[in-house]
N, C-alpha and C positions, 0 to 999 in steps of 0.2 A: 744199539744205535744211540745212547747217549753221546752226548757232545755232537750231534749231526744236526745241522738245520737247514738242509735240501738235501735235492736228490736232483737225477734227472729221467727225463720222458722220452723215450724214441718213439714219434707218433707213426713212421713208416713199418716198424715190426710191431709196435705196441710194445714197447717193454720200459721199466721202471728200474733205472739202474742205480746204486749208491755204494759207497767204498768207505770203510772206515775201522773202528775201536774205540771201545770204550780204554779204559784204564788199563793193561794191558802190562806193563813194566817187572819187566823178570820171568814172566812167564814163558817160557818158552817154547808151549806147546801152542799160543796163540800169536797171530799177524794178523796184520789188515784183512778184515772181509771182504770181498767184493761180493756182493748179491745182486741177483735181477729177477724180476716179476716181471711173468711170460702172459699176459694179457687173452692173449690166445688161446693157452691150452689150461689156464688158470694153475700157474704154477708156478712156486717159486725155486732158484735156482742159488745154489751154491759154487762160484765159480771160483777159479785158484787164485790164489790169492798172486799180485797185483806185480809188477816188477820191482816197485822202490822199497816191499813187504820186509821187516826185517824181525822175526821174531822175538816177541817178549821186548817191542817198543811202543808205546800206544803212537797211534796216528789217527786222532778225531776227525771225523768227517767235516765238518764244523760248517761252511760255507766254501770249503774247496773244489767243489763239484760242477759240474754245468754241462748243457747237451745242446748239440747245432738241429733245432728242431727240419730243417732243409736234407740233413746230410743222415742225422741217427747217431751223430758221435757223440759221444760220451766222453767228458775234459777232468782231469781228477791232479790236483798237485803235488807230486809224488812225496809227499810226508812231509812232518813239521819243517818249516823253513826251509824248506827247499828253494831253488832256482825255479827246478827245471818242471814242467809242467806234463803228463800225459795223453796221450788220445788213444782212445778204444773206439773201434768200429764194429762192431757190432758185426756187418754182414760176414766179415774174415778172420772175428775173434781174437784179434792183433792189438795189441800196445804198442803205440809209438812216442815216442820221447820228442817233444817238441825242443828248439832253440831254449838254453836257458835263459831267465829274463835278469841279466845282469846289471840292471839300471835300479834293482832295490838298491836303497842305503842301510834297512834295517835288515839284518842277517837274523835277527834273535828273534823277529816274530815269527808263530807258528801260524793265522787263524787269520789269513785273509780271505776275500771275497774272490771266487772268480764266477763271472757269470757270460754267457755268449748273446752279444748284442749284432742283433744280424745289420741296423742300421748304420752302424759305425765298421764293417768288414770283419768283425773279426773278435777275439776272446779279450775280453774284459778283468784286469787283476786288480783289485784296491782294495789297500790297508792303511794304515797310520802313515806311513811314509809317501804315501799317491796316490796316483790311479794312473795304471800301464795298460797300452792297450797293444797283444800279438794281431798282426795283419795276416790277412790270409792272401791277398796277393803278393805283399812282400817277403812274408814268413820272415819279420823283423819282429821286435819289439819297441817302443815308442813311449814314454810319456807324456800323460795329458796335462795331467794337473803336480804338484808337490806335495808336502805333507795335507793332510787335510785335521785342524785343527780337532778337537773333540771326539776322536775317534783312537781308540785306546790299541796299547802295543798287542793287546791278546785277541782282539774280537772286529770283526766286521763282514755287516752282510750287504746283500745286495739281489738287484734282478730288475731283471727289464719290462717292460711293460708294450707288450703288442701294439694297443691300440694307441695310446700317446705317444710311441716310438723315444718313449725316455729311458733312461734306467735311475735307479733311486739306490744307494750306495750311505756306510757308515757304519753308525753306532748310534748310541743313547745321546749323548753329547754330542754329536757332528752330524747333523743328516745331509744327504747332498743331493745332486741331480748331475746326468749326466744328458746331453741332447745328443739329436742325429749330427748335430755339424761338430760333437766331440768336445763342447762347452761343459766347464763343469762348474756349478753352483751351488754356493749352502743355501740350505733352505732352512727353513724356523724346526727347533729341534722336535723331536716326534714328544706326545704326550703319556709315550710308551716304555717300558724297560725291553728293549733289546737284549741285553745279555747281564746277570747277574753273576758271573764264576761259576753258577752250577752247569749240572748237565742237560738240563732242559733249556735249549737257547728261545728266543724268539723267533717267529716262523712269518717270512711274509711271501707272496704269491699276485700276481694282477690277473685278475678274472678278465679272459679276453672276451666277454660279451659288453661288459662296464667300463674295463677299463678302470675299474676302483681297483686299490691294492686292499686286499686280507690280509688283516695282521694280528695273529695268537703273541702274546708277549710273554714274556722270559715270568716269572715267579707267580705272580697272581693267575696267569694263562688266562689275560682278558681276550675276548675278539674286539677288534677295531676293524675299520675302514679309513680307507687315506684317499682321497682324489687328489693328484696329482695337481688338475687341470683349475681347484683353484684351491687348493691348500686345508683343505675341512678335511677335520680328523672326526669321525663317529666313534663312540662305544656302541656295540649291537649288544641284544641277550644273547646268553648262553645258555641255549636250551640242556646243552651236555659237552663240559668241559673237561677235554683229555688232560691229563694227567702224566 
């Protein structure tokens, strides 16, 4: 799971799904993982690998992943630089190839963010060049915002946050905000390293009791907290930090 920093949750079966590779180039006895943590029956699961799977190509997990916590689907962007984006259902075991999102300018990035924002209708994609949003009533693609300044050709994360109904989107250099009316704003840059080049990216999440974002960072793997709601970043201890 290097180079992976999500995953998704299907809260209706309970399962934990994530798709990716490490380093992988010439090998051609490996592709894309797709694995799922069966919550249930306490097990985890090796599933076939993926349809855009092309052996002995890496394709890092990175921030390409995301799940419709409503539905159980599971969103994965079919390998570097792709267009075209995935949905896995879970209850019929099916991959479907969504609309591709033809409205990138940049073709050469591999390592956007896709994350599924239920307040704005639909899947969330932003990297250096924007932030696009697929509608699920239209089954269009749409941009929101254009390039977003500080936010680099190889890296960006993201994720929404339940109780502020924001999502928070970027890099080290560029942090953003996205709202439910689809507004998108920088905000002051995090105090954090998001993504170094290696394989340990930085990890963040909103705890939906607080509504704080947890945020493990890229090299040192400090914990932080981020409140959206007025901008205070915390350092917390680390009673025991992963590695």
């Amino acid at each position: 799971i290097g180079y992976g920093g999500d995953a998704a949750w299907d809260p209706i079966t309970q399962k934990f799904m994530w798709a990716g590779s490490d380093h992988i180039d010439g090998n051609l006895a490996e592709g894309t993982r797709f694995i799922i943590y069966d919550a249930l029956s306490n097990t985890w699961i090796n599933k076939p690998a993926p349809p855009w799977s092309s052996p002995g190509n890496s394709d890092h997990g990175y921030y390409n992943q995301a799940g419709n916590p409503s539905t159980g689907e599971f969103f994965r962007r079919g390998g570097k630089s792709s267009h075209v984006m995935y949905k896995y259902t879970p209850s019929t075991d099916i991959w479907t190839a969504l609309p591709p999102n033809n409205l990138l300018q940049y073709d050469f990035i591999c390592c956007s963010d896709i994350t599924y924002f239920p307040e704005v209708g639909g899947l969330v994609q932003s990297q250096a060049d924007g932030v696009f949003l697929f509608s699920n009533s239209t089954q269009q693609w749409t941009q929101l915002a254009g390039i977003l300044s500080g936010v680099g050709n190889t890296f960006a994360l993201g994720t929404n946050n339940p109780v502020y109904k924001v999502m928070v989107l970027g890099d080290t250099g560029g942090f953003y905000k996205l709202d439910s009316s689809k507004q998108v704003t920088r905000l002051p840059n995090a105090p954090v390293t998001f993504y170094d080049g290696g394989g340990w990216l930085g990890n963040i999440t909103a705890d939906p009791i607080s509504g704080k974002y947890i945020v493990l960072s890229a090299t040192s793997r400090q914990f932080y907290t981020y409140d959206v709601s007025t901008g205070v970043w915390q350092q917390m201890a680390n009673p025991s930090v992963p590695i």
